[in-house]
C-alpha positions in Angstrom: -35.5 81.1 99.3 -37.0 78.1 101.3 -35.6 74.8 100.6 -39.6 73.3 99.5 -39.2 76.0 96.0 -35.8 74.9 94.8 -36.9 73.0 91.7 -35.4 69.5 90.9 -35.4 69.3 86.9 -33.6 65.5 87.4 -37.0 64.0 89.1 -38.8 65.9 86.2 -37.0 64.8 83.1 -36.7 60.6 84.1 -40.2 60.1 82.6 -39.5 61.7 79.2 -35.4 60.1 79.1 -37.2 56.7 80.3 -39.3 57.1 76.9 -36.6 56.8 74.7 -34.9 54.1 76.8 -38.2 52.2 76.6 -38.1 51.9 72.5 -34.9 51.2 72.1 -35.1 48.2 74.7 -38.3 46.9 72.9 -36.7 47.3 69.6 -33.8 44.9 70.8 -35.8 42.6 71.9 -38.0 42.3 69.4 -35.5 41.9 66.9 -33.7 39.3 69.3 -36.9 36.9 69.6 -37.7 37.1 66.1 -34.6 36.0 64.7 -34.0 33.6 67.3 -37.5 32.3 67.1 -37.2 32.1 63.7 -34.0 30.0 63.9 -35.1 27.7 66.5 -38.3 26.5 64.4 -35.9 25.7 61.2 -33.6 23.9 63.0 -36.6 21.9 65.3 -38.3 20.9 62.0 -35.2 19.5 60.5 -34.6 17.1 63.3 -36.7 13.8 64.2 -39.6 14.5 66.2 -40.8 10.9 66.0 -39.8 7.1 66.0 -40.9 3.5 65.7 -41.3 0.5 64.3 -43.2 -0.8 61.8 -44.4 -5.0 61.8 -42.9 -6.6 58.5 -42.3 -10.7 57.3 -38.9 -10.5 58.7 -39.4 -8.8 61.7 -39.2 -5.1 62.5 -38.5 -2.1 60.8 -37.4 1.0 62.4 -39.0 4.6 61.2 -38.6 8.1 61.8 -40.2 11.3 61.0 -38.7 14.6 61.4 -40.9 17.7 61.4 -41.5 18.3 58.2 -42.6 15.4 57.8 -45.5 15.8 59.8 -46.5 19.2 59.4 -44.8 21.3 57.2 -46.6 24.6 59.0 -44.0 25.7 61.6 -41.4 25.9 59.1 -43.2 27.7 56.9 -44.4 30.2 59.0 -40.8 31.2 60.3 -39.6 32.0 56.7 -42.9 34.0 56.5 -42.3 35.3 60.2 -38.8 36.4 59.3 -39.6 38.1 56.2 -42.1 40.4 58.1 -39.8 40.8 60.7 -37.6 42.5 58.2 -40.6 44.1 56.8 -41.8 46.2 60.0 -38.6 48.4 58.9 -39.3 48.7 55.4 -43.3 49.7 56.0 -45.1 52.7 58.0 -48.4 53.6 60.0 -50.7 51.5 58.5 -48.2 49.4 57.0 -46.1 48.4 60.0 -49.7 47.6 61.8 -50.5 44.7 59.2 -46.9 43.7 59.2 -46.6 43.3 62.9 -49.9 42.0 63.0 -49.2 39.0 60.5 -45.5 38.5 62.6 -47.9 38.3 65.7 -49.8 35.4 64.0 -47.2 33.4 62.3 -45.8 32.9 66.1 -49.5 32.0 67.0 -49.6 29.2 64.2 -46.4 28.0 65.1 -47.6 27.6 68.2 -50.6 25.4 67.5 -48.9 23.5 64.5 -46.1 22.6 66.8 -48.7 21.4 69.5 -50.9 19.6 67.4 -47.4 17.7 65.8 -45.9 16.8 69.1 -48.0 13.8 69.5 -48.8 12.7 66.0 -48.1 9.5 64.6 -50.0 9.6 60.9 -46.4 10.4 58.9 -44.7 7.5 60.5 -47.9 4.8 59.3 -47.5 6.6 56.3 -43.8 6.3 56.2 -44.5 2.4 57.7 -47.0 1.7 54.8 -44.7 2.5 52.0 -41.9 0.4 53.6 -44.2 -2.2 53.7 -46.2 -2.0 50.9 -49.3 -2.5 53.0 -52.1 0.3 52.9 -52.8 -0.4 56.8 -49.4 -1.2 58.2 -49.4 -0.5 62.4 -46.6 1.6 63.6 -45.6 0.3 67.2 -43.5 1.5 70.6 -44.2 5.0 69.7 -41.5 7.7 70.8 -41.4 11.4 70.7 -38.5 13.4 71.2 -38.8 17.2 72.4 -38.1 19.2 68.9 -41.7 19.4 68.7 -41.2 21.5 72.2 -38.5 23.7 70.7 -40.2 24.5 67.8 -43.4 25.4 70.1 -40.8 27.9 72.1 -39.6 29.5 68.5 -43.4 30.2 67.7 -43.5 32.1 71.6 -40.6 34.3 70.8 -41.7 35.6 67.2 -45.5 35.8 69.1 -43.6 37.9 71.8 -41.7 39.6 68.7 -44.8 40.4 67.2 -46.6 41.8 69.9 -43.9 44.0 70.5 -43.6 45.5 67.1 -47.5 46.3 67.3 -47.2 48.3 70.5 -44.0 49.7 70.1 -43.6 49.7 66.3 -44.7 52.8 65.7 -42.0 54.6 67.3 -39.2 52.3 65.7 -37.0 54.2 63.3 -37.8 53.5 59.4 -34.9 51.6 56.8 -36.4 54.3 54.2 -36.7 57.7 56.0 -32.9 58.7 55.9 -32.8 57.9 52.6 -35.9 60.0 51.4 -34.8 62.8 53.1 -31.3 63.0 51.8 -33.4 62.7 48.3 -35.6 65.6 49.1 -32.7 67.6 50.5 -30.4 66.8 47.7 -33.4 67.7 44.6 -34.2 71.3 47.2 -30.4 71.8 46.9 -30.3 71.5 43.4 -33.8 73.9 43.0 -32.4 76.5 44.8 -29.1 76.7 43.0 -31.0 76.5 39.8 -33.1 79.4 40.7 -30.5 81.5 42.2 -28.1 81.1 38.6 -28.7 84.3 37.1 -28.7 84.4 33.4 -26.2 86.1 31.3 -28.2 86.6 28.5 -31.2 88.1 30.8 -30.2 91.2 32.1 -33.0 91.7 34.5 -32.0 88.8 36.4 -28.5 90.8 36.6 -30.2 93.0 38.2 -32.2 90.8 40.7 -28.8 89.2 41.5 -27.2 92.7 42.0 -30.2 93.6 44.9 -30.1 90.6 46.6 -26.5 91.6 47.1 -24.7 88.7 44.5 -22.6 89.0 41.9 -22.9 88.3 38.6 -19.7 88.4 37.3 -18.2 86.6 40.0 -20.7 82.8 39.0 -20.0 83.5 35.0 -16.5 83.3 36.0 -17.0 79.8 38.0 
């Protein structure tokens, strides 16, 4: 036998063992981005995102605004991103599509809202105008800090969580299906043995026990 028609089944089967590998690496990561995206826009909206100081009769008066206070979007949309994030497990086919989809776009908006915040100054006039008791008060030296930017980086990672889920989702394993098959095994289990009980009282199905080689006598004594 020449050397070219010795086979070499390892060359062959690294495509179909990389398959495997592929999933579960895309399910870890997806997981990993989403719940650290999710956590990274909570705690980014909780902290001051921007400062300064508003003009009153006895001089100045300092004022902050944490993200929340100017748009209450990005932390919304991580609870919401979180929740579907859990979610992807819980659904199938059809299911897990919409699911991953809406994770996909909860990043997205996260994205924008966190954008669109990083250089806004309307909740500190607001904040200034209340301290003041002046509808028009100026807010002045301006500061933003980089939670907007974090926040922004959270929305990436549950975007990069949902994209994931949509191309690889439908391979991911299901929180249900062991579940519903133990069910369905259990309920044929408990058919079968129902059936196969031959009844006393019945004597034909003494005899249908006796051919399929059973014994009566011994299940009326259990």
């Amino acid at each position: 036998m020449s050397a070219a028609a010795v086979p070499q089944p390892r060359a062959e089967n690294e495509p179909s063992a990389s398959v495997p590998r592929g999933r579960r690496t895309s399910l870890a990561v997806a997981l990993l981005a989403g719940a650290l995206g999710a956590a990274l826009v909570l705690l980014a909206t909780s902290r001051t995102w921007a400062e300064g100081t508003a003009m009153v009769a006895q001089g100045t008066l300092p004022q902050r605004a944490n993200g929340d206070d100017i748009t209450g979007l990005p932390g919304a949309l991580a609870v919401v991103g979180l929740a579907a994030l859990v979610a992807v497990f819980a659904v199938r086919r059809a299911g897990r599509v919409v699911v991953s989809g809406l994770l996909a776009l909860t990043g997205a908006g996260i994205i924008v809202a966190s954008a669109l915040g990083a250089s806004d100054k309307a909740a500190l006039e607001e904040k200034a105008s209340k301290a003041t008791g002046l509808s028009d008060s100026a807010i002045h030296d301006v500061a933003y800090t980089p939670w907007p930017w974090v926040a922004l980086a959270g929305g990436v990672l549950l975007l990069l969580a949902g994209v994931l889920a949509l191309g690889y989702g439908r391979h991911w394993p299901a929180m249900s299906g062991r579940y519903e098959r133990s069910g369905t095994e259990g309920r044929t289990r408990g058919r079968r043995g129902a059936r196969t009980a031959p009844d006393p009282d019945r004597p034909e199905e003494l005899w249908k026990a006796l051919d399929r080689g059973e014994d009566p006598t011994a299940r009326q004594g259990a």
